[in-house]
Steps between C-alpha positions, in 0.01 A plus 500: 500500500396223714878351584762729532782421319816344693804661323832309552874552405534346144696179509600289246304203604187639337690643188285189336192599618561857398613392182149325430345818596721706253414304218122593475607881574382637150784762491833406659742793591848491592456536835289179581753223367569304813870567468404856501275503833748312706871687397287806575312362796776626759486837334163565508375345794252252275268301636168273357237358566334211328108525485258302266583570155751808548902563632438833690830679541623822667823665573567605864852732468500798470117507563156273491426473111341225242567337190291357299299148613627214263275232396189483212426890520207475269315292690499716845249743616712741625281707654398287745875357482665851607448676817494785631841475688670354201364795252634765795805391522556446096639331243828486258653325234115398380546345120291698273227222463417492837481849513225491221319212654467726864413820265212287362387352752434901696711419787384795773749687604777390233709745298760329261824684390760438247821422647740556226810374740383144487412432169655212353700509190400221283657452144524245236738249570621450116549883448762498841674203323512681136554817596444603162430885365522822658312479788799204640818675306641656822442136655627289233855762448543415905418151471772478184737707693464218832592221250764693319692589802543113679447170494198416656241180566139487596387225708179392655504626831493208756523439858910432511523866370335668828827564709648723165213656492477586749837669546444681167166616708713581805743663245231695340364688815850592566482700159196629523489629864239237631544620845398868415159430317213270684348383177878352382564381830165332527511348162808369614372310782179381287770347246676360787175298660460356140786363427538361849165316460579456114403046554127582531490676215521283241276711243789748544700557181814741438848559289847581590767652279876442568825626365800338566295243758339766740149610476468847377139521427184311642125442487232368664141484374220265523190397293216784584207267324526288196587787245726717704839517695591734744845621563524541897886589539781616242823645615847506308827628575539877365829476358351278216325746249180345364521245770083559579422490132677196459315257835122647381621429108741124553161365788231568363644350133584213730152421555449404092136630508366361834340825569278755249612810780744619749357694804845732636247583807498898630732804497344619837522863411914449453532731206832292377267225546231651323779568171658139541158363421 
């Protein structure tokens, strides 16, 4: 390489030239939404580094590791791109056509591995809304049992519902023993960093349920690329049955068609996780 590449702490005043980046990435993953990068950024010591045609990104905590470049992939030569010290020390969360791109193009010295924990669970949207036949009947009996057993209303999540949010977040961890489990307790903190920066996000779209004027449910997701949504945070309150079936189910019907799929982004290995999605 004849530069080296200056990697930074991500900051929010080149979330637009990211984004410009990320929008001639042929394959967009979860993880490389701007919102994504920057709640997470703390968590994962990220860092980039802007060079020619490509957003070069690695993760610093709990060791030296990185993701994939963003940019026009297909018109790289990555050979000459990648170098030795970046193929040593390895990469993760590569999107499978980048992976196929570096497997053609005989990178020395490259093995590529499945990594079943962060696959992204991508479904069609109009199926989550229907939830019609066999395959949704558990689903649709707890969604039906959620608007059996109160009075609820959806709204469009905006920015004068942070603080309530919040405090159902807060609320949340306290159930679920955020303080004993990292992941939780990071999530937590990613969530957090969002909503406190929630103004520069204006891309950033959500829902909220009440009952009886309190938040009891609420989601925030974002467009992924012109076709897709991706759901970055959903948390209810446990003592409403159905209360998860019914924020996927009442949002994405609230977005009358605008998308073709929802991306619900990884189960990390969690096996709940993995049976939730």
């Amino acid at each position: 390489r004849k530069t080296p590449l200056d990697f930074t702490p991500i900051e929010l005043e080149r979330a637009d030239a990211y984004q410009q980046h990320l929008l001639q990435t042929p394959q967009v993953a979860s993880d490389y939404s701007f919102v994504n990068i920057w709640g997470w950024a703390r968590e994962y010591g990220l860092e980039w580094a802007f060079q020619d045609d490509l957003v070069w990104l690695r993760q610093t905590d709990p060791h030296l590791v990185y993701w994939a470049p963003v940019g026009p992939w297909q018109h790289i030569g990555w050979p000459a791109v990648l170098d030795r010290d970046m193929l040593a020390t390895g990469f993760k969360r590569v999107p499978e056509v980048l992976a196929e791109l570096w497997r053609e193009q005989s990178i020395q010295g490259m093995a590529i591995e499945e990594d079943r924990a962060n696959w992204d669970y991508v479904y069609d949207v109009e199926e989550l809304v229907a939830l019609s036949g066999n395959r949704f009947h558990k689903k649709k009996n707890l969604l039906n049992q959620f608007k059996n057993q109160s009075t609820h209303r959806f709204e469009s999540f905006s920015a004068a519902m942070i603080d309530e949010a919040l405090a159902l977040q807060d609320d949340w961890c306290t159930w679920r023993d955020c303080e004993d489990s990292e992941v939780l307790a990071a999530e937590n903190r990613a969530i957090q960093r969002v909503f406190i920066s929630w103004k520069h996000f204006p891309e950033l779209l959500g829902g909220a349920i009440t009952v009886e004027g309190l938040i009891v449910a609420y989601t925030i997701a974002e467009p992924l690329d012109k076709d897709t949504v991706v759901i970055h945070f959903e948390k209810g309150c446990p003592a409403h049955k159905g209360i998860y079936q019914a924020i996927n189910q009442m949002f994405l019907a609230s977005l009358e068609g605008r998308f073709r799929f929802v991306n619900r982004e990884q189960d990390l290995g969690d096996p709940g996780l993995r049976k939730a999605k």
